[in-house]
PDB file as gemmi writes it, atoms N, CA and C in Angstrom:
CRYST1    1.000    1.000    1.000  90.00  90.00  90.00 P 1                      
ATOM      1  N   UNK A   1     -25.138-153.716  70.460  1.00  0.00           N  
ATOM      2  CA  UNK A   1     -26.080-154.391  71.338  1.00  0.00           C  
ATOM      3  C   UNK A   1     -26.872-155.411  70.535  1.00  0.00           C  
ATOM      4  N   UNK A   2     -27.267-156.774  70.708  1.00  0.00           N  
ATOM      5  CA  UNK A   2     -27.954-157.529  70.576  1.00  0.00           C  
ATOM      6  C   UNK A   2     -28.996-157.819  71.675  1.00  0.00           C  
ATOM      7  N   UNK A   3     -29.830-158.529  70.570  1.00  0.00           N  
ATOM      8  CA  UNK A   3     -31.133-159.532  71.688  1.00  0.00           C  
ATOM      9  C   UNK A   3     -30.579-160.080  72.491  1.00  0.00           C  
ATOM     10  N   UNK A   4     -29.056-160.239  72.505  1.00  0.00           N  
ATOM     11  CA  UNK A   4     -28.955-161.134  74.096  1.00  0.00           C  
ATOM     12  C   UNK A   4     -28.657-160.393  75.370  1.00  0.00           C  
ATOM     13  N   UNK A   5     -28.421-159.199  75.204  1.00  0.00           N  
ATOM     14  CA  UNK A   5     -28.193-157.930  75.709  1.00  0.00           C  
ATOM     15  C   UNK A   5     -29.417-157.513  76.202  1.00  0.00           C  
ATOM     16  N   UNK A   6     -30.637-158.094  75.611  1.00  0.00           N  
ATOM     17  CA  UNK A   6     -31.928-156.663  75.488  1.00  0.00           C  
ATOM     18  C   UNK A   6     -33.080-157.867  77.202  1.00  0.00           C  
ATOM     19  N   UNK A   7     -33.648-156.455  77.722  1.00  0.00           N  
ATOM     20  CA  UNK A   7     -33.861-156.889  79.009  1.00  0.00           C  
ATOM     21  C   UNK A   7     -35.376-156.999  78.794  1.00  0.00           C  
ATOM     22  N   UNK A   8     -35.842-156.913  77.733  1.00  0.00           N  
ATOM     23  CA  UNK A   8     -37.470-156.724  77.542  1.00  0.00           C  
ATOM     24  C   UNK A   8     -38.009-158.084  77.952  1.00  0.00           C  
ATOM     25  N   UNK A   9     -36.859-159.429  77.968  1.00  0.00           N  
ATOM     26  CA  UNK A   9     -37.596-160.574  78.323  1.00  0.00           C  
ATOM     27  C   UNK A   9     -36.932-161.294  79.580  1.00  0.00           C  
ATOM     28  N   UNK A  10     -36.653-160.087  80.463  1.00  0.00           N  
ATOM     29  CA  UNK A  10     -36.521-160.287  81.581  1.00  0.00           C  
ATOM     30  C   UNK A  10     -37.349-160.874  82.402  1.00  0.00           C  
ATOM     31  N   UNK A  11     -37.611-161.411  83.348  1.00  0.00           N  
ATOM     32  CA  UNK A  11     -38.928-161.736  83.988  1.00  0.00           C  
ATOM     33  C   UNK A  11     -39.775-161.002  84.611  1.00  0.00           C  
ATOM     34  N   UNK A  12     -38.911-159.356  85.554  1.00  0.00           N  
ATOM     35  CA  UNK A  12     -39.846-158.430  85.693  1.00  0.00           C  
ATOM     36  C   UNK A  12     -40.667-157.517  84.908  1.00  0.00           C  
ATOM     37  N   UNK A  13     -39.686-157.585  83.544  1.00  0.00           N  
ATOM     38  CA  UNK A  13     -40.333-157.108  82.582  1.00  0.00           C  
ATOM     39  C   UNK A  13     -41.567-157.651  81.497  1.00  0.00           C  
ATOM     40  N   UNK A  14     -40.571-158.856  81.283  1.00  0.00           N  
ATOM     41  CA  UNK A  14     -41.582-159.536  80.375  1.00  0.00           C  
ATOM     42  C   UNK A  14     -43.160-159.878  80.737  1.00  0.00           C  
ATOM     43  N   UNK A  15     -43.495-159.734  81.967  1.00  0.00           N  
ATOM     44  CA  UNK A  15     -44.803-160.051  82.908  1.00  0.00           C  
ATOM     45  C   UNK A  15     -45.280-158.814  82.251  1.00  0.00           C  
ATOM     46  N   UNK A  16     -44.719-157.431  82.467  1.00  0.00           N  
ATOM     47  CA  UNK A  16     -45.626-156.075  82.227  1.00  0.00           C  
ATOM     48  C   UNK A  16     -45.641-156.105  80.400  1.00  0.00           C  
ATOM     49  N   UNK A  17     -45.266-156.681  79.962  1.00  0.00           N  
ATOM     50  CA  UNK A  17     -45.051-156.743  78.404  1.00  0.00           C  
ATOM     51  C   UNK A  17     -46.103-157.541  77.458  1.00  0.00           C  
ATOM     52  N   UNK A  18     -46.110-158.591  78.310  1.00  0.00           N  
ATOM     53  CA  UNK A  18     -47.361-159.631  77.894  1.00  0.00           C  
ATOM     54  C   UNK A  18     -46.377-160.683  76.538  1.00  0.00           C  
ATOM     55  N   UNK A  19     -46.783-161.485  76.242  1.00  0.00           N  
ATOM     56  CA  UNK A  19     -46.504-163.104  75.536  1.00  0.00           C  
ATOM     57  C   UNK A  19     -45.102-162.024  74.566  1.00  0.00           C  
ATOM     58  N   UNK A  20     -44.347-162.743  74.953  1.00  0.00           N  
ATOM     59  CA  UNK A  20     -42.794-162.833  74.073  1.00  0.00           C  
ATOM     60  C   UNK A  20     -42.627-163.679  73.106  1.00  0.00           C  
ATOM     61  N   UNK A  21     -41.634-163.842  72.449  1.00  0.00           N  
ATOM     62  CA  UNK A  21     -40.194-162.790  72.911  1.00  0.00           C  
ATOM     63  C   UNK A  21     -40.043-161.904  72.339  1.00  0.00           C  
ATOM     64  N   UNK A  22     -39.525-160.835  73.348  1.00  0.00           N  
ATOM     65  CA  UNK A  22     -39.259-159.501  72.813  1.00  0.00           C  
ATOM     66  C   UNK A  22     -38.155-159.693  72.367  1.00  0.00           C  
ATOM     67  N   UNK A  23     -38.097-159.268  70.953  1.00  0.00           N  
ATOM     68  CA  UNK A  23     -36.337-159.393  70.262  1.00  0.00           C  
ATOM     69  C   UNK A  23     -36.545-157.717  69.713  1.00  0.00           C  
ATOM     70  N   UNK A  24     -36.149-156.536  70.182  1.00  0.00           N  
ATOM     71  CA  UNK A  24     -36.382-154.983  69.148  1.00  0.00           C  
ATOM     72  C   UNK A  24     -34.639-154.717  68.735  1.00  0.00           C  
ATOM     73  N   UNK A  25     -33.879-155.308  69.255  1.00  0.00           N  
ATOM     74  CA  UNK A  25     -32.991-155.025  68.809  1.00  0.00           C  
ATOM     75  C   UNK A  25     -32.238-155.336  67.955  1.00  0.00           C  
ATOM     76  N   UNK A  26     -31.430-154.714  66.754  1.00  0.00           N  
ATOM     77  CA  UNK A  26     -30.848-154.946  65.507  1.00  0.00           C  
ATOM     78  C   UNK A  26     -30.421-155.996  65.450  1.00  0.00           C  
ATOM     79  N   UNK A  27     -29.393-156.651  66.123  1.00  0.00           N  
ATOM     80  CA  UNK A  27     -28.477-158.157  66.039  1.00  0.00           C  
ATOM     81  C   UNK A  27     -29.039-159.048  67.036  1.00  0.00           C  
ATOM     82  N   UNK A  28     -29.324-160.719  66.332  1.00  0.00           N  
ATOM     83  CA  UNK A  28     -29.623-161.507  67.430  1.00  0.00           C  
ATOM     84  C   UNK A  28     -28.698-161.850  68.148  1.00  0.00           C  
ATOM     85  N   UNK A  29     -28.918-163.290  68.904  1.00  0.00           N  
ATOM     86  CA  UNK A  29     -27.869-163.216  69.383  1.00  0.00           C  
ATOM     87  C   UNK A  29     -26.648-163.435  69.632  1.00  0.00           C  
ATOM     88  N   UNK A  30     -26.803-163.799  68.154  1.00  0.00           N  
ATOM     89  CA  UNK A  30     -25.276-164.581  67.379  1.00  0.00           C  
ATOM     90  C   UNK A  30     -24.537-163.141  66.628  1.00  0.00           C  
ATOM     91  N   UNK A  31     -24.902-161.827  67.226  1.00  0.00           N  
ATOM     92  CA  UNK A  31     -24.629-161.202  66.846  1.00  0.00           C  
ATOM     93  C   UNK A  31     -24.902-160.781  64.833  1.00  0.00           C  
ATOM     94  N   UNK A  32     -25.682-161.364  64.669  1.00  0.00           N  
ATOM     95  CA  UNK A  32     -26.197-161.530  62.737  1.00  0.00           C  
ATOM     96  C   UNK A  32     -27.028-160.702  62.848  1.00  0.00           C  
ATOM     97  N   UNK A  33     -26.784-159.526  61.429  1.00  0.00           N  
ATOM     98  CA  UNK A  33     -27.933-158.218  61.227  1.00  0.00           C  
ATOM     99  C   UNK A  33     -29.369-159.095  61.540  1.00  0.00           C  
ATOM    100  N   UNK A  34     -30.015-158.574  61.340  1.00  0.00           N  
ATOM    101  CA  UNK A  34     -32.050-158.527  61.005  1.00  0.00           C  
ATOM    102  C   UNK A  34     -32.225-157.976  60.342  1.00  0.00           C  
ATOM    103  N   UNK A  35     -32.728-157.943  59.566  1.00  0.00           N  
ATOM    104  CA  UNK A  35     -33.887-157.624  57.940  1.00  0.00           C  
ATOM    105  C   UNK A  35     -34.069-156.315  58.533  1.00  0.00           C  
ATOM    106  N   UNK A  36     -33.877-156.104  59.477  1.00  0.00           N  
ATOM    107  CA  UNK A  36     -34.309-154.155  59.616  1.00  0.00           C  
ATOM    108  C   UNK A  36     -32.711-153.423  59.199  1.00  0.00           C  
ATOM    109  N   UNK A  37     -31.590-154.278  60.104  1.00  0.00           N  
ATOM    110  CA  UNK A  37     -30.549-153.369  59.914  1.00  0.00           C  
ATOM    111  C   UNK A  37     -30.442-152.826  58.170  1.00  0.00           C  
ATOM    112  N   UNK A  38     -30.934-153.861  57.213  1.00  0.00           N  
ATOM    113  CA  UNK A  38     -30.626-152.789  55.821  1.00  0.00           C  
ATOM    114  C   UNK A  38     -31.983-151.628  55.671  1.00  0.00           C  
ATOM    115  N   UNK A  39     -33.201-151.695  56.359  1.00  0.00           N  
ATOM    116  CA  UNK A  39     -33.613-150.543  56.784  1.00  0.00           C  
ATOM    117  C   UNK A  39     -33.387-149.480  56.581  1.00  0.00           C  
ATOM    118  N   UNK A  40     -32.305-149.758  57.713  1.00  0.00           N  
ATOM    119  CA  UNK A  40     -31.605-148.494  59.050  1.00  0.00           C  
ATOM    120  C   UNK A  40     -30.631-148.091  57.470  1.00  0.00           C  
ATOM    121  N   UNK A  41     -30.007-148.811  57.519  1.00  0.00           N  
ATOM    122  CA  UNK A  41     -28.592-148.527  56.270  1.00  0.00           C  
ATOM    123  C   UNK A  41     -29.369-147.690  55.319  1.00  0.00           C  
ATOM    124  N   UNK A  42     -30.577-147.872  54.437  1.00  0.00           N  
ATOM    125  CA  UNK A  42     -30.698-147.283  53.713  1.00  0.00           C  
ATOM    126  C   UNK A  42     -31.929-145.867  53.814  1.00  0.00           C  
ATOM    127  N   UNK A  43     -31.745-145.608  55.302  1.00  0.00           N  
ATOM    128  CA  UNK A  43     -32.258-144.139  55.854  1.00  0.00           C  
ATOM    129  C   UNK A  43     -31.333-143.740  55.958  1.00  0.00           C  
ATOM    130  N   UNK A  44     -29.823-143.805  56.450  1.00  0.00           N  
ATOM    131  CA  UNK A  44     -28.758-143.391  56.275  1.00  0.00           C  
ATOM    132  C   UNK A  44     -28.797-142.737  55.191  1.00  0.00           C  
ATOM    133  N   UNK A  45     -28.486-143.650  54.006  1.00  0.00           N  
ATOM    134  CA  UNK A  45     -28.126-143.759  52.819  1.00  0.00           C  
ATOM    135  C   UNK A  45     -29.137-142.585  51.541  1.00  0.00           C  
ATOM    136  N   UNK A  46     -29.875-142.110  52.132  1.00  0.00           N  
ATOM    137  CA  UNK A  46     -30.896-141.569  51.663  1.00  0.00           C  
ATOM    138  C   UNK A  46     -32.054-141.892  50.977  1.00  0.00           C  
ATOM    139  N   UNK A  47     -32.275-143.372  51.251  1.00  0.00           N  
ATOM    140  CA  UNK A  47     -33.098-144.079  49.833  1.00  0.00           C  
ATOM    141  C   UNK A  47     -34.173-144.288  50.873  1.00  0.00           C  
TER     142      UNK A  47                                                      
END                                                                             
């Protein structure tokens, strides 16, 4: 799933959300990690 996928900046939503854009999800929307996915990798990873 990517940000282009993600519904947080929907219009019914984004109103109850307040000033965007909501991007929470791992890949934008060119499908390219975010600075969190090595995060995630290295809670996996045990570090």
């Amino acid at each position: 799933m990517s940000d282009r996928d993600a519904w947080l900046d929907d219009p019914p939503w984004a109103r109850l959300r307040g000033d965007g854009p909501h991007r929470p999800l791992r890949f934008d929307a060119q499908m390219h990690p975010k600075p969190m996915v090595e995060g995630v990798l290295d809670v996996f990873a045990g570090r």
